[in-house]
TORPA-485208 format. One line per 2 residues: number of its first residue (from 1); for each residue x, y, z of C-alpha. Coordinates in nm, 3 decimals, padded with zeros to 5 digits, m for minus. Layout:
NUM	X,Y,Z; ...
// end
This chain:
1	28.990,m04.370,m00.752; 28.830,m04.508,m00.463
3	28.944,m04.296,m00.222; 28.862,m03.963,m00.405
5	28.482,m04.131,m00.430; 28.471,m04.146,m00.118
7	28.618,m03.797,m00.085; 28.391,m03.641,m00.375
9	28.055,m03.810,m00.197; 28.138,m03.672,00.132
11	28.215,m03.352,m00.010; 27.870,m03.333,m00.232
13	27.707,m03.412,00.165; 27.857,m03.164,00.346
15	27.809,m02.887,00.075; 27.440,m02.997,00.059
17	27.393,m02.954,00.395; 27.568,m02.613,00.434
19	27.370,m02.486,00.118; 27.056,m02.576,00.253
21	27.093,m02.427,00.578; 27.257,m02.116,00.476
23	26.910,m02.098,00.239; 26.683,m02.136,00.534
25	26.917,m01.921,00.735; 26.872,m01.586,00.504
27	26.513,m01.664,00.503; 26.456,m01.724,00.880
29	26.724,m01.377,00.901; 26.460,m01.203,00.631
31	26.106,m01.324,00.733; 25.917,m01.365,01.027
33	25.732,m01.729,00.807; 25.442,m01.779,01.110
35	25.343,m01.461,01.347; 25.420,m01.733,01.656
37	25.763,m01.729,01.543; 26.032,m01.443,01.709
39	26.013,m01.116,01.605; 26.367,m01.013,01.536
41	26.630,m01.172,01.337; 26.836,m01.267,01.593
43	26.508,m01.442,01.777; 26.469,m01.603,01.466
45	26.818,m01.723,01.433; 26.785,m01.878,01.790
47	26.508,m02.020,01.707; 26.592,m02.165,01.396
49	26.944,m02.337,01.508; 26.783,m02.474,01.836
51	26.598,m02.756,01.589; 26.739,m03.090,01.638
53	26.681,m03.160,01.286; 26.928,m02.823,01.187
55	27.174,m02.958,01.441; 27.182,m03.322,01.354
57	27.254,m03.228,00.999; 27.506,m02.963,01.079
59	27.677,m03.253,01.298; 27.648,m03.471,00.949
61	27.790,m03.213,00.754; 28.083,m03.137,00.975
63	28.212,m03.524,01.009; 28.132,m03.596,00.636
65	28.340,m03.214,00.591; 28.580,m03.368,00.837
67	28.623,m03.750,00.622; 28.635,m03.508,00.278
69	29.006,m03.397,00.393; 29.126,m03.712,00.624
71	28.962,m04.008,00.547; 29.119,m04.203,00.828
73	29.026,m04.004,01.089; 28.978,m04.162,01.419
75	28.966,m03.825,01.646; 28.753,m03.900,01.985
77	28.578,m03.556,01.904; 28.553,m03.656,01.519
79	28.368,m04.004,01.607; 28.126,m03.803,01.868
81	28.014,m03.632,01.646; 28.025,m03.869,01.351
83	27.763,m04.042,01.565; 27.569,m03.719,01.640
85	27.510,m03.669,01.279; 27.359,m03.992,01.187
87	27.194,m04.102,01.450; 27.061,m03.753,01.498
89	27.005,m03.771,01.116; 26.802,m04.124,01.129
91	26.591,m03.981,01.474; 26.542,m03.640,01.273
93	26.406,m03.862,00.970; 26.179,m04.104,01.148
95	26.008,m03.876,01.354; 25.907,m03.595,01.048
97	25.796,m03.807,00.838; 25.589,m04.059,01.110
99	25.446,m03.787,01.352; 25.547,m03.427,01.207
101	25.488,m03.438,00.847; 25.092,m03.353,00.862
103	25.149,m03.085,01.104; 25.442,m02.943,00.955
105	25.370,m02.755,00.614; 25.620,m02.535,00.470
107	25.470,m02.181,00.324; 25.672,m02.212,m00.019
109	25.773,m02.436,m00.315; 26.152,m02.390,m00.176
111	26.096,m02.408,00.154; 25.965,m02.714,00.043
113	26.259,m02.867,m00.105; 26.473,m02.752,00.176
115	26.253,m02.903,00.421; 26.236,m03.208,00.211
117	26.609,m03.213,00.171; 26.677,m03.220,00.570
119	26.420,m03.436,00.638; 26.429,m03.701,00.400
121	26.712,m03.688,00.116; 27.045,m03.580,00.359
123	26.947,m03.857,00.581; 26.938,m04.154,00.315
125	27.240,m04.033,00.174; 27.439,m03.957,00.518
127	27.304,m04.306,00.626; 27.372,m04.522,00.290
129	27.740,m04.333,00.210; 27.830,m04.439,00.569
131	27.691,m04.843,00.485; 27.907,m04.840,00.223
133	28.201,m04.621,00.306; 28.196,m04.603,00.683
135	28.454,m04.530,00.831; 28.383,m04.799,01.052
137	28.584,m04.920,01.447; 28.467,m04.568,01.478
139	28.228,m04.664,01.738; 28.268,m04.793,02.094
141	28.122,m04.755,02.469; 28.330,m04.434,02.520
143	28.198,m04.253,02.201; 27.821,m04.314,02.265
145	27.837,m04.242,02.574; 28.043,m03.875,02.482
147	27.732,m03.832,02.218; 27.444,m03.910,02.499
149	27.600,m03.619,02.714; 27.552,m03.410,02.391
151	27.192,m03.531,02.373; 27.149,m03.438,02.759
153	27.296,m03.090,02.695; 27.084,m03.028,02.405
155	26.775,m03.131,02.615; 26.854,m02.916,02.898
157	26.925,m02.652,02.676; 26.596,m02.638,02.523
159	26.350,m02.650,02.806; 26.595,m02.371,02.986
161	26.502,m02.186,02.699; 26.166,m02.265,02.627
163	26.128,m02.150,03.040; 26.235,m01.795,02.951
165	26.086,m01.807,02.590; 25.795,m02.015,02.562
167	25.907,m02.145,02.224; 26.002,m02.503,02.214
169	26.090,m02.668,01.886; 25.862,m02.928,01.852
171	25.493,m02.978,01.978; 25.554,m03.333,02.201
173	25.821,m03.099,02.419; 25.596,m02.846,02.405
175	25.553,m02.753,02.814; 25.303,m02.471,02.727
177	25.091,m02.733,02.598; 25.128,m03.066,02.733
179	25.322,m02.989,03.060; 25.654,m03.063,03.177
181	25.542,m03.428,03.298; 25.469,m03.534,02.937
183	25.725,m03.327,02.796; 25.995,m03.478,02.971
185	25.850,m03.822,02.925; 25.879,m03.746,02.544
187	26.215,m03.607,02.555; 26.327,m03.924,02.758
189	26.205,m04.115,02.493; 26.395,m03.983,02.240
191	26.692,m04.024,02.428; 26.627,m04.388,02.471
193	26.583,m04.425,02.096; 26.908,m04.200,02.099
195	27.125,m04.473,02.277; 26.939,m04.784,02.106
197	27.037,m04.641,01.761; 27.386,m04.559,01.834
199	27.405,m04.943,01.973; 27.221,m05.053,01.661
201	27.502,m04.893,01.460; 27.803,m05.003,01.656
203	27.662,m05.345,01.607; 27.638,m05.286,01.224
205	28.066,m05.187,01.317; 28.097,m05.517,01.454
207	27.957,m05.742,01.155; 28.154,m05.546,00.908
209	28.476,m05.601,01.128; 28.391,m05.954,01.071
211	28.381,m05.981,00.690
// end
């Protein structure tokens, strides 16, 4: 019984993710939402999966996917991006709702609810189902450090592409506007936060180890 809870919840995550995504995919594929955004689908698909936020909860979706069929397991590429998804999840959560949210207003009531759900409702439940389920002595020095080199590839990736395309996916990497200095002050920071909260968690690893 246990086990298939824990199999069920995962499941109900990853399908949660993949349906809202897949929504806000055949939008972004259907409708140019703001005239700054690309013109063609394909921009617009570009666009859409170079957000962190679509990323970190793709990341969720896959390991939670991943736990759905093997529970127990302890893959090096599983646990990388086990910790992509929720600390990607957690950074994706804090920073909406404490410097994006009143800047950031979707142009529909389900666009809404998507934006809601990836922002707010995937995160508590990626976060609390692994408090309660883990897996746990998933983390270690190897595995954050395999998820920072994500985070660095991710980070190059986007200001490579916001050189040729002047699009950048959120406003405090924005070059166009605040300049690569800031920019790439910003981004460090995030980074930073990146590799406190993947520490944070493996320390949360260690006390439940201990019980």
């Amino acid at each position: 019984m246990y086990i298939m809870l824990k199999r069920n919840i995962n499941l109900f995550i990853a399908l949660y993710v993949l349906f809202v995504v897949g929504f806000e995919t055949y939008t972004y594929w259907h409708t140019q939402l703001r005239s700054w955004q690309p013109v063609t689908p394909i921009g617009r698909m570009v666009f859409y999966y170079s957000f962190f936020t679509v990323l970190s909860n793709l990341m969720l979706a896959i390991s939670c996917l991943w736990l759905a069929f093997s529970p127990n397991c302890n893959r090096f590429i599983f646990r990388v991006i086990r910790l992509n998804g929720l600390v990607g999840v957690i950074i994706t959560a804090v920073v909406y709702n404490s410097i994006l949210r009143g800047i950031h207003v979707p142009p529909n009531i389900f666009m809404r609810l998507a934006n809601e759900s990836l922002h707010v409702v995937i995160p508590l439940l990626g976060v609390l189902s692994w408090l309660i389920w883990g897996p746990f002595r998933r983390i270690n020095f190897r595995v954050i450090m395999g998820s920072l080199c994500t985070m660095l590839i991710y980070g190059i990736y986007t200001f490579v592409r916001g050189f040729f395309t002047q699009y950048y996916p959120y406003p405090f990497i924005n070059v166009t506007k605040i300049g690569y200095s800031q920019a790439l002050i910003n981004a460090g920071i995030v980074i930073l936060v990146f590799i406190g909260l993947a520490y944070l968690l493996w320390a949360i690893e260690c006390l439940r180890r201990q019980k």
